[in-house]
Each structure stands twice: as structure tokens, then as C-alpha cells.
N, C-alpha and C positions, 0 to 999 in steps of 0.2 A: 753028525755034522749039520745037517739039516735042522735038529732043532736049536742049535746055536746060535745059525744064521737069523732063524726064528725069532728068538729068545734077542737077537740084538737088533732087528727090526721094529720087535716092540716096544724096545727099550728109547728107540729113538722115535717113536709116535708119541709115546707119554711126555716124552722133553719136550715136545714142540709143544704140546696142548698144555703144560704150564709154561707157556710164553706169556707175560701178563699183556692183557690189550690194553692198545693205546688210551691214554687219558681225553676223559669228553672234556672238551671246548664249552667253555661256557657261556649262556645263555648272553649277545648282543643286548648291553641296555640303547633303550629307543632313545632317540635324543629329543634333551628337555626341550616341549614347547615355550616358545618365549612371551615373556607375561604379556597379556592381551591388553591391548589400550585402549580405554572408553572414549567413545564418543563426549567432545565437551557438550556441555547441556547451557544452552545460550537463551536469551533473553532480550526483549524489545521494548524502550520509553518512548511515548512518545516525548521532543522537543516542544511541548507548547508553546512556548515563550517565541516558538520562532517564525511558526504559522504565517502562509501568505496566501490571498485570496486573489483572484482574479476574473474577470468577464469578458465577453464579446457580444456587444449590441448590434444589431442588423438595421442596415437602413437599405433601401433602395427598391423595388419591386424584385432585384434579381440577388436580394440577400448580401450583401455587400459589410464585413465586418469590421467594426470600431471596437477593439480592444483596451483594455484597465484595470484598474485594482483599486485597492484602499491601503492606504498609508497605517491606517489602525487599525489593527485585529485584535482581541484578546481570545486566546484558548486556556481553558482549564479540564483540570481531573486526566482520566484515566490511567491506566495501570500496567505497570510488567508483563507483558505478556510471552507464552511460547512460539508467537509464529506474530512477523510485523504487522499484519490484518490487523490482528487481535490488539495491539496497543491502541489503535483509535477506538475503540468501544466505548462509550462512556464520555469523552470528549466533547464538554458545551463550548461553545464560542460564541461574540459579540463582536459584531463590525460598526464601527463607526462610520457612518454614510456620509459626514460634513469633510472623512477623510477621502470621499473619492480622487481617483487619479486618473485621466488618459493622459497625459504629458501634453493636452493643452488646456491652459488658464480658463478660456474662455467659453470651451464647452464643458468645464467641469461646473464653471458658478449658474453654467445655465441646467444640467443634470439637479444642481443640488436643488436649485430653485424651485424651477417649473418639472422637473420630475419625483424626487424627497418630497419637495415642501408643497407638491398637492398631494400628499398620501397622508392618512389621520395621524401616523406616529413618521417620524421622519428622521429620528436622528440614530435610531440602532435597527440591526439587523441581528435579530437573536436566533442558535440552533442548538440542537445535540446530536451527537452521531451514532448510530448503531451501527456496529461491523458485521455482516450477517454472512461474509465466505470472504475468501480471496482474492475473488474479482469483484464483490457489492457491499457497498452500505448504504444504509439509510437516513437522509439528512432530514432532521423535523424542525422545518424554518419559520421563522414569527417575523412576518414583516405586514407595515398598514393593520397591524391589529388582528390577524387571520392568522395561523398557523397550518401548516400543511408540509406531507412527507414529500421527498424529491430521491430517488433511486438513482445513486452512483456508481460510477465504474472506479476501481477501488487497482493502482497499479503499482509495486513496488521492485527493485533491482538493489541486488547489494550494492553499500557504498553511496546511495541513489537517496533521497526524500522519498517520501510516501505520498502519492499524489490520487487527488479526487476529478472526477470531472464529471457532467450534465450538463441537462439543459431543463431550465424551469421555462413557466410562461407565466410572467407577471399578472396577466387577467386571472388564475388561481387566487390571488390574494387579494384580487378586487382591484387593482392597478392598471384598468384599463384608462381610466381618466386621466392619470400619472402619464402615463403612454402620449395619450392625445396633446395633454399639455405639453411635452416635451418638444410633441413634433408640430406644435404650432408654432412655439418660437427658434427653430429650427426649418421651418416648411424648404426655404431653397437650398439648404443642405441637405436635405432627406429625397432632394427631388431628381430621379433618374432620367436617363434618355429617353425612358417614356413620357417623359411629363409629369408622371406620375408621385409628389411624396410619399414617401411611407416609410416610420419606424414601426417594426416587427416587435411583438412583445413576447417574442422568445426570446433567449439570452441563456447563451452558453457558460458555465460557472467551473472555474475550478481553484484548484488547493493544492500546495504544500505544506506537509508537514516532518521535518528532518527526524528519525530514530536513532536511537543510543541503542546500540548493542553491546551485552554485557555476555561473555563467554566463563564457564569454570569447568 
């Protein structure tokens, strides 16, 4: 009896251990990353053609500013660049000085006159620009027959022109007589509550120049 019970005990251990085990689950595919999108790769002209120049002459002992421009500018050259700095590099320009402007008649004929027309060359204002960083370039200006560099601050905003600004000191080009001239037929306009006339031959200079941006 005993080995019956036996005998059907083991009968039923062998049953279970051919029970087939469960089917593996198959391996989770990851989910597909989604195509990565480049960066466009853009690009900066300058507008030459559209360039505008402007000044601020000092009169008075306490520095007092007379603002203007020139109606004519011509810019040419430079190239496509990767960063808008970089499209002013290379950029000559010529100002016509019989275009000057303050929006009055009368102190313009007297600038042209007695400040242009005592300098040995009087009727252009020749440069070219090096872009040298982000924030600087280098203006190398030919005016009175003298040539010499001027260090700009160099500032740009999307959507924005590209603009220059300094300050030169006309005595650099030998323009101190130009100066003097100026402020003699000028003397009671130039002259402060001190008594004092005086046109300053610094003069603060700057520039726009509008960029084309090309995106692909």
C-alpha cells in the first residue's frame, strides 16, 4: 500500500515539472528619437548703399553740443559675413563735405566755408573700416591730406542697423586753423556765460549702416 501511495506521489511531481513555463515577454523597443533639427546657419551684408554719418561739434567752455550729418555718403565693398561685426570689414566710404547738414542754412555755408574751405583738400572725407571684435573697429580717415586711425565702438541689435560711434580731434589732421577759422566768424555764437568763445576740436562721429540677414 505504501508503495502505491508512493508510486502515485511521484507520479504527480513528474506532471507538474512538465508544466511548460510561461512565454518571455519580449524585449521593449525604445522609442524612436525624433530627427534632430539643425541649427539654420545665417549670414550678414552690409546695406551700403544706405549708410549715414553724423557729428556733434562742441562749442562753449562748458562743452555744449551742435549736432549734423552729410546728405552724401557713398560706402562700398565688404562681404557676407558669419557674425554682423564681421560684414563692416573691408568697407571704404567717401563723404561729401559741401553735403553738410545741421538743419540750419546758415551755419552750414559758414562750416563749409570758413571751416572745409580752410583745410588743403575740402570737398571729401575719405576712410576704410576694419572690424577688429564685436564691440571695435578701426576707422582710417583721410581728411586735409593727412590720414590717420580713429577706434570705434562697434554696436549691433537684431532687427537694429549697425552703428559706429567716437570721437576724433580734428588738430590730428592738422585742422587746427579750420577750427580757429570757424570760430572767428562765429565768435558770439561760440561765446558762453563766461565770456569766453570757444569751438572744441573734438567732435563726436557716428554711423549707421542697415544688415541683410540671410538665414538657410
Amino acid at each position: 500500500m505504501r508503495s502505491i501511495v508512493s508510486l502515485a506521489l511521484l507520479s504527480t511531481l513528474v506532471a507538474c515539472n512538465d508544466t511548460a513555463p510561461p512565454a518571455e515577454k519580449a524585449p521593449e523597443k525604445a522609442p524612436e528619437k525624433a530627427a534632430e533639427k539643425k541649427a539654420p546657419v545665417c549670414s550678414w551684408t552690409a546695406n551700403s548703399s544706405a549708410a549715414t554719418v553724423g557729428w556733434t561739434a562742441f562749442k562753449f567752455t562748458e562743452k555744449t553740443g551742435v549736432g549734423g550729418g552729410f546728405d552724401k555718403v557713398t560706402a562700398a565693398g565688404g562681404e557676407a559675413a558669419d557674425a554682423p561685426w564681421k560684414a563692416i570689414d573691408g568697407l571704404t566710404f567717401e563723404i561729401d563735405t559741401t553735403s553738410v547738414n545741421s538743419k540750419n542754412p546758415d551755419r552750414d555755408a559758414k562750416i563749409q566755408a570758413s571751416f572745409f574751405g580752410a583745410m588743403t583738400e575740402t570737398t571729401a572725407i575719405t576712410g576704410k573700416v576694419k572690424a577688429n571684435s564685436a564691440g571695435k573697429a578701426t576707422l582710417t580717415i583721410t581728411m586735409n591730406g593727412a590720414t590717420h586711425d580713429v577706434m570705434v565702438d562697434v554696436k549691433h541689435t537684431e532687427g537694429n542697423p549697425l552703428s559706429l560711434s567716437g570721437t576724433l580731434d580734428v588738430e590730428t589732421w592738422g585742422a587746427g586753423a579750420a577750427i580757429a577759422s570757424l570760430n572767428k566768424v562765429c565768435d558770439g555764437l561760440h561765446t558762453g556765460k563766461d565770456g569766453v568763445s570757444k569751438l572744441w576740436s573734438e567732435v563726436a562721429i557716428t554711423a549707421e549702416l542697415p544688415l541683410k540677414k540671410t538665414c538657410r
